[in-house]
DRENPAVO-533555 format. One record per atom (N, C-alpha, C, O): residue number from 1; residue in three letters; atom name; y, z, x. Coordinates in steps of 0.05 Angstrom, whole numbers, plus 5000, padded with zeros to 4 digits. Example, Ala and Ser with C-alpha at 12.3 -4.5 7.8 and 13.67 -1.06 7.14 Angstrom:
# residues 2
+-----+------+------+------+------+------+
! seq ! type ! atom !   c2 !   c3 !   c1 !
+-----+------+------+------+------+------+
!   1 !  ALA !    N ! 4886 ! 5156 ! 5264 !
!   1 !  ALA !   CA ! 4910 ! 5156 ! 5246 !
!   1 !  ALA !    C ! 4934 ! 5156 ! 5264 !
!   1 !  ALA !    O ! 4934 ! 5169 ! 5285 !
!   2 !  SER !    N ! 4955 ! 5142 ! 5257 !
!   2 !  SER !   CA ! 4979 ! 5143 ! 5273 !
!   2 !  SER !    C ! 5001 ! 5157 ! 5258 !
!   2 !  SER !    O ! 5023 ! 5161 ! 5268 !
+-----+------+------+------+------+------+
//
This chain:
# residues 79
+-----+------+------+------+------+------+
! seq ! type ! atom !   c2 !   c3 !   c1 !
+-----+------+------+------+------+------+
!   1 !  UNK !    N ! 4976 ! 5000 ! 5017 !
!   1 !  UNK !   CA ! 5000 ! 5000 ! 5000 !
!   1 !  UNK !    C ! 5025 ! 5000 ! 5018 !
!   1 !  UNK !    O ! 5028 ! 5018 ! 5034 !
!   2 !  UNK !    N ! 5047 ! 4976 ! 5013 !
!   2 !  UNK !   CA ! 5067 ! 4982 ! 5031 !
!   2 !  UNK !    C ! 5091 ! 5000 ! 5016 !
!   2 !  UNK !    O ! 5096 ! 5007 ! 4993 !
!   3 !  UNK !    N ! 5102 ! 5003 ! 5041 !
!   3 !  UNK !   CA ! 5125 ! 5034 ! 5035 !
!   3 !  UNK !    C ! 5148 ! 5010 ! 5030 !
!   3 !  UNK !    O ! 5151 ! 4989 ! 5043 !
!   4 !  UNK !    N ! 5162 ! 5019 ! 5006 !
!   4 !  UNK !   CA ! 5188 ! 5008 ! 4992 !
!   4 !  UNK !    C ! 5204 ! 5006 ! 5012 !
!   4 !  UNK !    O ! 5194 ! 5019 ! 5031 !
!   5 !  UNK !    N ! 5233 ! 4991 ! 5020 !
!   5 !  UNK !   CA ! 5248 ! 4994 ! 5040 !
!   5 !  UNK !    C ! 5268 ! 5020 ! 5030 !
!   5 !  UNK !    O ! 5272 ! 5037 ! 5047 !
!   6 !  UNK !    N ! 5279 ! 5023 ! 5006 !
!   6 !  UNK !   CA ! 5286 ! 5053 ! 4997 !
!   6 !  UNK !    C ! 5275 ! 5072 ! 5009 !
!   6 !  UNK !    O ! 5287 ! 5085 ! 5026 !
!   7 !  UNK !    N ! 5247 ! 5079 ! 5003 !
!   7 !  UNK !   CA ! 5231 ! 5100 ! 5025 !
!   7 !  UNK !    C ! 5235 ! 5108 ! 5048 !
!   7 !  UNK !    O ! 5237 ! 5131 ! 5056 !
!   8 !  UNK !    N ! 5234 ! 5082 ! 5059 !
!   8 !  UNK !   CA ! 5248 ! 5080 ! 5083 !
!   8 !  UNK !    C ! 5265 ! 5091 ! 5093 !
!   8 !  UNK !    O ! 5266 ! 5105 ! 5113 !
!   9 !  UNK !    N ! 5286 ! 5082 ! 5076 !
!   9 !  UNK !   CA ! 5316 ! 5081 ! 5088 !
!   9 !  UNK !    C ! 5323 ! 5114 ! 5077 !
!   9 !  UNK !    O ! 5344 ! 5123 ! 5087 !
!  10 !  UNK !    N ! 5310 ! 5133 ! 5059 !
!  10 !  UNK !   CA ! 5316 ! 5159 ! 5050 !
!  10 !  UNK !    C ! 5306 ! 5172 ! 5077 !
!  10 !  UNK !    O ! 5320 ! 5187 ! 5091 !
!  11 !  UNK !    N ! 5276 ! 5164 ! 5086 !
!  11 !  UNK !   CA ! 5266 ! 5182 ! 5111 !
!  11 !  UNK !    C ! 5284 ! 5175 ! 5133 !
!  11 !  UNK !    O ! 5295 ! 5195 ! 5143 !
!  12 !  UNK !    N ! 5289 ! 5156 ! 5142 !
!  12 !  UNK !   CA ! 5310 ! 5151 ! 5160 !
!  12 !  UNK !    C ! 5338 ! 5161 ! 5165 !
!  12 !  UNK !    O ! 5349 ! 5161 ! 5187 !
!  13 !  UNK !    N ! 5349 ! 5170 ! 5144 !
!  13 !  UNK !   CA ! 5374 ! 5180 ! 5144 !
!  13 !  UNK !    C ! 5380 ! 5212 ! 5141 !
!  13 !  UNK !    O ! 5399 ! 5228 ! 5143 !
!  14 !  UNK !    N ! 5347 ! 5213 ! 5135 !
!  14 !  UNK !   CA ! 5341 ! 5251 ! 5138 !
!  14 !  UNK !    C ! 5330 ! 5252 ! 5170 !
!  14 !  UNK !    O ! 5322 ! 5273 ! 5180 !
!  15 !  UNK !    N ! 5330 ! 5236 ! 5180 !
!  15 !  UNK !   CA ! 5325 ! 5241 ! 5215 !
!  15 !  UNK !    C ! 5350 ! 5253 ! 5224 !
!  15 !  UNK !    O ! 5370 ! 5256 ! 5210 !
!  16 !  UNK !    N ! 5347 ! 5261 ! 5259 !
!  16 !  UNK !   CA ! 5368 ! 5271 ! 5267 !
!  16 !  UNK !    C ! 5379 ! 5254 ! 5285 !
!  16 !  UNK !    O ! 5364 ! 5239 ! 5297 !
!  17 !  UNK !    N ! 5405 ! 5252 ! 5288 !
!  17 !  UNK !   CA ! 5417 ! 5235 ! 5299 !
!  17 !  UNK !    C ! 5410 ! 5209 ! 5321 !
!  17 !  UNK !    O ! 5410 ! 5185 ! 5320 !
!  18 !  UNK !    N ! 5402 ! 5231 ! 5344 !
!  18 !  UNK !   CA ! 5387 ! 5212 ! 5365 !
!  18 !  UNK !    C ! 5367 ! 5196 ! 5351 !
!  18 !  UNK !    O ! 5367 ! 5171 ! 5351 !
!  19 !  UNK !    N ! 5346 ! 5213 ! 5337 !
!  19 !  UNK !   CA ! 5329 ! 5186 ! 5320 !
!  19 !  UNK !    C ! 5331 ! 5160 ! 5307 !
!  19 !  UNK !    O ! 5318 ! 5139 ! 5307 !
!  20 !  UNK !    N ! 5357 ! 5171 ! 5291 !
!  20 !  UNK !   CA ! 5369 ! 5156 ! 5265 !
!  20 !  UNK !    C ! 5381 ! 5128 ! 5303 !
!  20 !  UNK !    O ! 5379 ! 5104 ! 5301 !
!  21 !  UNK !    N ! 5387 ! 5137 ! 5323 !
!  21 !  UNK !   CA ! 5399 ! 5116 ! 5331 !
!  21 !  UNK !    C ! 5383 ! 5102 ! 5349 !
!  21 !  UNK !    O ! 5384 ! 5078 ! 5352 !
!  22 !  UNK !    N ! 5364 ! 5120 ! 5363 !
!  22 !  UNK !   CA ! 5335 ! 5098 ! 5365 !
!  22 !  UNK !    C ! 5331 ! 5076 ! 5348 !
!  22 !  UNK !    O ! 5341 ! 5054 ! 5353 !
!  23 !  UNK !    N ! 5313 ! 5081 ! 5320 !
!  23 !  UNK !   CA ! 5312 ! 5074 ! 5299 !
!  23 !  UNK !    C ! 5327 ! 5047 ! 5301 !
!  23 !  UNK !    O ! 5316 ! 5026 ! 5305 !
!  24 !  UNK !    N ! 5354 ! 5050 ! 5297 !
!  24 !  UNK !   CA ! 5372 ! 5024 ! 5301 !
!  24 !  UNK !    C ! 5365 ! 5006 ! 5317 !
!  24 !  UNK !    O ! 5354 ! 4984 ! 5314 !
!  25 !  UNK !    N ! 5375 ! 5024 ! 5344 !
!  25 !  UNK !   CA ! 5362 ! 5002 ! 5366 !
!  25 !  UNK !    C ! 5337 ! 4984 ! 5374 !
!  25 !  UNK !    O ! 5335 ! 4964 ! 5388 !
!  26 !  UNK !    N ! 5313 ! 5006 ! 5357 !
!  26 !  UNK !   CA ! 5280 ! 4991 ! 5356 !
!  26 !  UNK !    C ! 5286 ! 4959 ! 5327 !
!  26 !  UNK !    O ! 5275 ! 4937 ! 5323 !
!  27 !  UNK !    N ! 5309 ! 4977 ! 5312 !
!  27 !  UNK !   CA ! 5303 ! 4943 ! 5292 !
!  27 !  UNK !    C ! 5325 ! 4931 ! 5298 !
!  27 !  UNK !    O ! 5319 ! 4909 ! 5288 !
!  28 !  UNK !    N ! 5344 ! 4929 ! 5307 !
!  28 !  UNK !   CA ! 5356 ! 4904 ! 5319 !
!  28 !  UNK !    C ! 5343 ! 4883 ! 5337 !
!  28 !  UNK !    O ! 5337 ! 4859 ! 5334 !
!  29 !  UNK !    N ! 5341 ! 4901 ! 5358 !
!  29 !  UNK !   CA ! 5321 ! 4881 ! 5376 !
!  29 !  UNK !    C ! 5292 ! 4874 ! 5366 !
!  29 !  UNK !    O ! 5280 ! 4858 ! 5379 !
!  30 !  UNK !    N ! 5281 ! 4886 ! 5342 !
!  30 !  UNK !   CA ! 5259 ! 4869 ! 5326 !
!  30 !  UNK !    C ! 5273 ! 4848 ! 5312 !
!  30 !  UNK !    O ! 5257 ! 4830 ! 5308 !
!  31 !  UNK !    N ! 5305 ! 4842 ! 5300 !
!  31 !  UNK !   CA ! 5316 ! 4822 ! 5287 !
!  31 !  UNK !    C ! 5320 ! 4796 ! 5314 !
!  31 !  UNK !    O ! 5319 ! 4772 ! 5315 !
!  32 !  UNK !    N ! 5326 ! 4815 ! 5330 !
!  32 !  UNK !   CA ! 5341 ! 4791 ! 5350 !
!  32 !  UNK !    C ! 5320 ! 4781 ! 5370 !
!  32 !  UNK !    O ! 5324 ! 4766 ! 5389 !
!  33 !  UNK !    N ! 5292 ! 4793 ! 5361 !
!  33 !  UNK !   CA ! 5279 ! 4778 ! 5377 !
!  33 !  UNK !    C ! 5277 ! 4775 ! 5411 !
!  33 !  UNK !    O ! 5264 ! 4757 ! 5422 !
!  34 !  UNK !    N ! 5293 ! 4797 ! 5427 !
!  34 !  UNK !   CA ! 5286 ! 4808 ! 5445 !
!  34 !  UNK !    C ! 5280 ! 4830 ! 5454 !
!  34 !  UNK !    O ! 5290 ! 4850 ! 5444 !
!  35 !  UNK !    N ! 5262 ! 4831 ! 5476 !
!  35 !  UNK !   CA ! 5253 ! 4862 ! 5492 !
!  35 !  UNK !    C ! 5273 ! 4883 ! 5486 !
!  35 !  UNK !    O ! 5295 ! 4876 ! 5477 !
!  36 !  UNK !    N ! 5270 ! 4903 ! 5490 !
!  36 !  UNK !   CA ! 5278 ! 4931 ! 5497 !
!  36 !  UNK !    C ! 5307 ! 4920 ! 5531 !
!  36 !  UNK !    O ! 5305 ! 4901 ! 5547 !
!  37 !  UNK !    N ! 5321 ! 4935 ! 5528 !
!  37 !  UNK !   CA ! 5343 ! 4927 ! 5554 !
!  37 !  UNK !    C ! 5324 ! 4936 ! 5585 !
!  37 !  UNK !    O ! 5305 ! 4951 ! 5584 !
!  38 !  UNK !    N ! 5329 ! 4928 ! 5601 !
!  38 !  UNK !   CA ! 5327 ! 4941 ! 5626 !
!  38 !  UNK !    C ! 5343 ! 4953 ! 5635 !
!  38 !  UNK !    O ! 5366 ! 4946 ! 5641 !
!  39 !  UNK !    N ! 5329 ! 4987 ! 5642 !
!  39 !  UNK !   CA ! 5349 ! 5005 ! 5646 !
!  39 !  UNK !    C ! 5357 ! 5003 ! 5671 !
!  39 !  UNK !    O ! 5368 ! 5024 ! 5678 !
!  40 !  UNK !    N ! 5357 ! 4980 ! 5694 !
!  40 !  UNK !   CA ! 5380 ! 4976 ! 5718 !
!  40 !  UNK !    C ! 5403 ! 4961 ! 5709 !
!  40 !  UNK !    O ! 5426 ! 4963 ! 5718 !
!  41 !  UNK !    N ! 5393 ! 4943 ! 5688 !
!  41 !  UNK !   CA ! 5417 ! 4926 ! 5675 !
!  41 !  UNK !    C ! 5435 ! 4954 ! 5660 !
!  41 !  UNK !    O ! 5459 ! 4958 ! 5663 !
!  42 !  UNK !    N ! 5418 ! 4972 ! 5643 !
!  42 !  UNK !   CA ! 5443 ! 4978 ! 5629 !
!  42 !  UNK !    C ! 5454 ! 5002 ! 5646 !
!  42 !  UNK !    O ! 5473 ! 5014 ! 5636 !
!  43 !  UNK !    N ! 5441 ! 5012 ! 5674 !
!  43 !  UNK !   CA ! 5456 ! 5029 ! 5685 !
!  43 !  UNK !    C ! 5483 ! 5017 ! 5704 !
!  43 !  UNK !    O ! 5501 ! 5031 ! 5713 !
!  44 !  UNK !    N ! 5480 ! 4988 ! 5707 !
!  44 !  UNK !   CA ! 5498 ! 4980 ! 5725 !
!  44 !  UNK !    C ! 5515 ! 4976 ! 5703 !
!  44 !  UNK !    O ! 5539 ! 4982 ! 5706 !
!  45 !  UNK !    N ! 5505 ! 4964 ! 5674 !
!  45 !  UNK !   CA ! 5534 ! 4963 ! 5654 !
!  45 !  UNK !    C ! 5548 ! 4989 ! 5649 !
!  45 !  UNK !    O ! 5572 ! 4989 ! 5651 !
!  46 !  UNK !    N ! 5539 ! 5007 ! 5644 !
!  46 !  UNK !   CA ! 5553 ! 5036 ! 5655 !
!  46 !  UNK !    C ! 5563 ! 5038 ! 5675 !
!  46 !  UNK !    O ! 5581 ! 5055 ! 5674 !
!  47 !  UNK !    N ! 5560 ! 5029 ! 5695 !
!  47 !  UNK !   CA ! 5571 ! 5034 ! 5722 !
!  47 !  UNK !    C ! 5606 ! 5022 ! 5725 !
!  47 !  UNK !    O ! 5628 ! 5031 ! 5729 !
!  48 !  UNK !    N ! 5591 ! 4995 ! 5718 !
!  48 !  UNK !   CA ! 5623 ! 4983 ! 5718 !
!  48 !  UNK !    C ! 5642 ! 4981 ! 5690 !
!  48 !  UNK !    O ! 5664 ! 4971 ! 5686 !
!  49 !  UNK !    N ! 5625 ! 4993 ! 5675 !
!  49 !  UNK !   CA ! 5648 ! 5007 ! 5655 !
!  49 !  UNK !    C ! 5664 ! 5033 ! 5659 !
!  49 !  UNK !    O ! 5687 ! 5036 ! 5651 !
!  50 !  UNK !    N ! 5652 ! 5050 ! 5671 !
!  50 !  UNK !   CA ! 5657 ! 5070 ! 5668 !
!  50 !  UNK !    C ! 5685 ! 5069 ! 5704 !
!  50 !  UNK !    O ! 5705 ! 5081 ! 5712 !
!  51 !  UNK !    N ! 5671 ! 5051 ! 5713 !
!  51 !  UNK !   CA ! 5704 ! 5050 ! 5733 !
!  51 !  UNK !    C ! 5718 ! 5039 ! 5732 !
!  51 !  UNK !    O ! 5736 ! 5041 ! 5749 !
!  52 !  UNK !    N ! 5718 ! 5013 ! 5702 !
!  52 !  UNK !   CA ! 5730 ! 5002 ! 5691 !
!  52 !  UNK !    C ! 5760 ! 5024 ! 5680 !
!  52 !  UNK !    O ! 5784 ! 5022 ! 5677 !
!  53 !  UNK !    N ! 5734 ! 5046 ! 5675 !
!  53 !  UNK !   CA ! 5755 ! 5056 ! 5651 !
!  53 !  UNK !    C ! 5781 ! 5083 ! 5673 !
!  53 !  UNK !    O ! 5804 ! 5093 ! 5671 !
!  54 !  UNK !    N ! 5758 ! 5084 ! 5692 !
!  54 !  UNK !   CA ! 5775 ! 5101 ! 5726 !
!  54 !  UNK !    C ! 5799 ! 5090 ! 5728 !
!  54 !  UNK !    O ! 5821 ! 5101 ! 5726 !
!  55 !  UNK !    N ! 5794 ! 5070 ! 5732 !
!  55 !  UNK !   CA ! 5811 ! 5056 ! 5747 !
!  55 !  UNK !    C ! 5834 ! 5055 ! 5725 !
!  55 !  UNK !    O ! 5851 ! 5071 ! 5731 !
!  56 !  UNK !    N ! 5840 ! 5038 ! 5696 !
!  56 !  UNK !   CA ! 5856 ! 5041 ! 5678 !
!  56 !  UNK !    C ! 5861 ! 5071 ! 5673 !
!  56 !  UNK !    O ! 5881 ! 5075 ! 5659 !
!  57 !  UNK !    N ! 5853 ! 5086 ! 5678 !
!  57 !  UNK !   CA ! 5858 ! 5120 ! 5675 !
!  57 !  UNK !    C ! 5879 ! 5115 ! 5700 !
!  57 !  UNK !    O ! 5903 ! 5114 ! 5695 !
!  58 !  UNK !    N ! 5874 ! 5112 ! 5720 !
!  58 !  UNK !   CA ! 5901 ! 5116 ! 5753 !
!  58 !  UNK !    C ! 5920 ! 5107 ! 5743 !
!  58 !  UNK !    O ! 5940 ! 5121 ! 5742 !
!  59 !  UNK !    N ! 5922 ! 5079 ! 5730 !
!  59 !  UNK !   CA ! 5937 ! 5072 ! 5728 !
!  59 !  UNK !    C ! 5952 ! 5073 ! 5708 !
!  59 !  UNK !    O ! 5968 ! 5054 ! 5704 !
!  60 !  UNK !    N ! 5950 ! 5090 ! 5693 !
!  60 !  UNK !   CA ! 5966 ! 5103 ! 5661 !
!  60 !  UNK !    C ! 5961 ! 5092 ! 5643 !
!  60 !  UNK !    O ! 5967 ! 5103 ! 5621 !
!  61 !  UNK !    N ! 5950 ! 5066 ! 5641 !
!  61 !  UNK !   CA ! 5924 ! 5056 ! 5623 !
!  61 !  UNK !    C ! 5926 ! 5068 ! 5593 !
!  61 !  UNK !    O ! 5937 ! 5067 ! 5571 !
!  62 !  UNK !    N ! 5903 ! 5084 ! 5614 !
!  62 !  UNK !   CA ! 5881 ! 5105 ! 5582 !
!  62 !  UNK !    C ! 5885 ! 5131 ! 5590 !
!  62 !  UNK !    O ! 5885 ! 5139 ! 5613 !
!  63 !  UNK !    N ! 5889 ! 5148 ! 5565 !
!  63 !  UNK !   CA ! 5896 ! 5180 ! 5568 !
!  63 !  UNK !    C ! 5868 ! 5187 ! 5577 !
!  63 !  UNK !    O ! 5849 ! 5172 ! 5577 !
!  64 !  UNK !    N ! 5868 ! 5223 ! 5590 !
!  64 !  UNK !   CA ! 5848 ! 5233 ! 5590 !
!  64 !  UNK !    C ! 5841 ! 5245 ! 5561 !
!  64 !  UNK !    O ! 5860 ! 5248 ! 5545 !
!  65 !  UNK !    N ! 5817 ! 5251 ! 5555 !
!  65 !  UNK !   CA ! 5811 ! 5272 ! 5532 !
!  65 !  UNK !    C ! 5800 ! 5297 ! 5544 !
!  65 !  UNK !    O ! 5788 ! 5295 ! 5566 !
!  66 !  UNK !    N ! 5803 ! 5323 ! 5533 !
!  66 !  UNK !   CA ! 5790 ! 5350 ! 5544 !
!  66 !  UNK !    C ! 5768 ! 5340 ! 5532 !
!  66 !  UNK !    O ! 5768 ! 5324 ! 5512 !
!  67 !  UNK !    N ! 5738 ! 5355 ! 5550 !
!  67 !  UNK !   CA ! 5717 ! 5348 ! 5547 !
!  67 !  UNK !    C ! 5708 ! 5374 ! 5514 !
!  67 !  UNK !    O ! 5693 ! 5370 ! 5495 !
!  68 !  UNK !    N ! 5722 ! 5394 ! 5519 !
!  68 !  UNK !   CA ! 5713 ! 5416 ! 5492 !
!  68 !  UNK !    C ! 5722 ! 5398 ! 5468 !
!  68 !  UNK !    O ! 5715 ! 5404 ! 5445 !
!  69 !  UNK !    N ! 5741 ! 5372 ! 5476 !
!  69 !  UNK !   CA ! 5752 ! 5358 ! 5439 !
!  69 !  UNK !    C ! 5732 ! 5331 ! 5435 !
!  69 !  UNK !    O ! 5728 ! 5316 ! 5416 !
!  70 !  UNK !    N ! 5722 ! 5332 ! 5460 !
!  70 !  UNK !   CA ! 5692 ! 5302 ! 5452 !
!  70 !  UNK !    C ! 5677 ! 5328 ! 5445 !
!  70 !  UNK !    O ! 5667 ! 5322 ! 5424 !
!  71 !  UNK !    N ! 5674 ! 5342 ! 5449 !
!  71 !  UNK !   CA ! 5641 ! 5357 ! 5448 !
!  71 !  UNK !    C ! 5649 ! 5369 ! 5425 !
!  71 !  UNK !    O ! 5628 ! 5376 ! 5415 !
!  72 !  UNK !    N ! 5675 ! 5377 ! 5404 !
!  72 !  UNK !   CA ! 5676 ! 5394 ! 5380 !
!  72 !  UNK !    C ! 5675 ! 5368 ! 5360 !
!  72 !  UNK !    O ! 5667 ! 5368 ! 5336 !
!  73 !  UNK !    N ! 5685 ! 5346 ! 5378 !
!  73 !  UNK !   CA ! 5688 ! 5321 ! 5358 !
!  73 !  UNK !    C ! 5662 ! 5312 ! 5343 !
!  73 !  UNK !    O ! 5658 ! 5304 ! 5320 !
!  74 !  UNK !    N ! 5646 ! 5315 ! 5362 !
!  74 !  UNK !   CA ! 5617 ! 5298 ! 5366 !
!  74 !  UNK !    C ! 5605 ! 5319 ! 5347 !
!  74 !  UNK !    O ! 5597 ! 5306 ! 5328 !
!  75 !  UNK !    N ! 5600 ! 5344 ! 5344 !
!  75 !  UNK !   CA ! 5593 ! 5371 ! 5330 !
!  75 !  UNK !    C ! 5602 ! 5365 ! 5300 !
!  75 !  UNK !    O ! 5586 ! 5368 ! 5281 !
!  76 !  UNK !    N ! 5621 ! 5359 ! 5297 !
!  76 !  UNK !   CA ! 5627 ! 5350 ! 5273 !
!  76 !  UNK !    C ! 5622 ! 5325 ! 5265 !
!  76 !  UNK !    O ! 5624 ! 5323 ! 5240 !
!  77 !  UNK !    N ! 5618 ! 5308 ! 5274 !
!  77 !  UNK !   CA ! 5604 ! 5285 ! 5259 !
!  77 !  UNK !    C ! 5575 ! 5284 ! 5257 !
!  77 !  UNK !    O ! 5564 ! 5270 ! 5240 !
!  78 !  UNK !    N ! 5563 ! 5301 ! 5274 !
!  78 !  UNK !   CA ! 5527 ! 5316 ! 5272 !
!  78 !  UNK !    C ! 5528 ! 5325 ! 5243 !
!  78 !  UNK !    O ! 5511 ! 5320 ! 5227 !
!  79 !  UNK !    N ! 5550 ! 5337 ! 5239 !
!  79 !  UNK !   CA ! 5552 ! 5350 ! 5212 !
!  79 !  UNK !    C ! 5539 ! 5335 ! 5179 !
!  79 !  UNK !    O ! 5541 ! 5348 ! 5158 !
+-----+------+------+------+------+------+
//
């Protein structure tokens, strides 16, 4: 007997976050028809994002954020 996509989509959204965003990532890439990423590819895309974003920080760019207003921010959208 197959499970309704409603079924589905109720157990899925009673998961916890990290899950609920696995989840995403396992059916996209079943839509799009490619592998899982390679984690050297996506650590170097972190890499040069993230000194992307250094670098526009020196140079008055992009503000800093205190790390306690990502971490109360993020707490509340868990919510």
């Amino acid at each position: 007997m197959a499970i309704s996509a409603e079924i589905v989509e109720a157990e899925a959204l009673s998961l916890p976050r990290e899950d609920r965003t696995r989840l995403v990532v396992h059916l996209l890439e079943s839509i799009e028809g490619r592998p899982g990423s390679d984690p050297r590819q996506v650590e170097q895309a972190w890499l040069a994002e993230a000194s992307r974003r250094y670098q526009a920080y020196l140079r008055g760019e992009e503000q800093a954020i205190p790390a306690e207003d990502v971490f109360t921010d993020l707490q509340a959208d868990d919510r």
